[in-house]
C-alpha positions in Angstrom: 2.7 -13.4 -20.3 6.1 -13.0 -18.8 6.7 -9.7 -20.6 3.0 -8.3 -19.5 3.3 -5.4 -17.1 -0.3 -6.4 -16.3 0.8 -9.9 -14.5 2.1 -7.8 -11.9 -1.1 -5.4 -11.0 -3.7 -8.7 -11.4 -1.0 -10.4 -8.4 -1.6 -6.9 -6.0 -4.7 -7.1 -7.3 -5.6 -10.8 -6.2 -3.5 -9.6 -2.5 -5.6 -6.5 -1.7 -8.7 -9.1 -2.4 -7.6 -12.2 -0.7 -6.8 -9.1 2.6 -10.1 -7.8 2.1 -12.1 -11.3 2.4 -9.8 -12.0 5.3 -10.5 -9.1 7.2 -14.4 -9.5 6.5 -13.9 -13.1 7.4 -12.3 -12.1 10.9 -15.4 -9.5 11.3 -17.7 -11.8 10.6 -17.1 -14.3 12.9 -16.7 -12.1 15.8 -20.0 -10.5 14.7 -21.7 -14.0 14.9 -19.5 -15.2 17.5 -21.7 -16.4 21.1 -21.6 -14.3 24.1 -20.0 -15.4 27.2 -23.3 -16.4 28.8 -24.3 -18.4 26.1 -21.0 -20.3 26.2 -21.1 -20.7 30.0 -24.8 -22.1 29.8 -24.2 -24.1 27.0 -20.8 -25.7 29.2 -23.3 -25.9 32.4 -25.7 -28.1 30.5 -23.2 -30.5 29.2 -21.8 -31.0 32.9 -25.3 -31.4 34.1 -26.0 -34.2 31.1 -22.3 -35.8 31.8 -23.5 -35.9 35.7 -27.0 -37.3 34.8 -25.1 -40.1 32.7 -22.4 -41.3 35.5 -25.6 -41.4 38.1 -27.3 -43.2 35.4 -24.5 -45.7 34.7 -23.6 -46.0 38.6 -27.2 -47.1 39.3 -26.9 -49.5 36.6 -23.4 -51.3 37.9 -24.9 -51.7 41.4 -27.7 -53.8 39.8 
């Protein structure tokens, strides 16, 4: 194996694949990746839910 020129071209080889997968990796996830505005309504509901849950809990300690 350590005299086989082949060694060499199967590690380039393995490279220009692992780059490949990588870069269709990268393009996939910006692809699927959410818009702004879904992100932004997505952080408004959580505030509204976290605002919800400290009247909730307020109104419970002044029982």
């Amino acid at each position: 194996m350590y005299g086989n020129s082949n060694s060499c071209h199967s590690c380039g080889s393995f490279l220009m694949g692992a780059a490949a997968g990588m870069a269709a990796g990268a393009v996939m996830g910006m692809t699927m990746a959410p818009s702004s505005r879904q992100i932004k309504r997505t952080a408004h509901r959580a505030a509204r839910r976290v605002n919800e849950a400290i009247d909730h809990l307020a109104d419970a300690m002044d029982m």
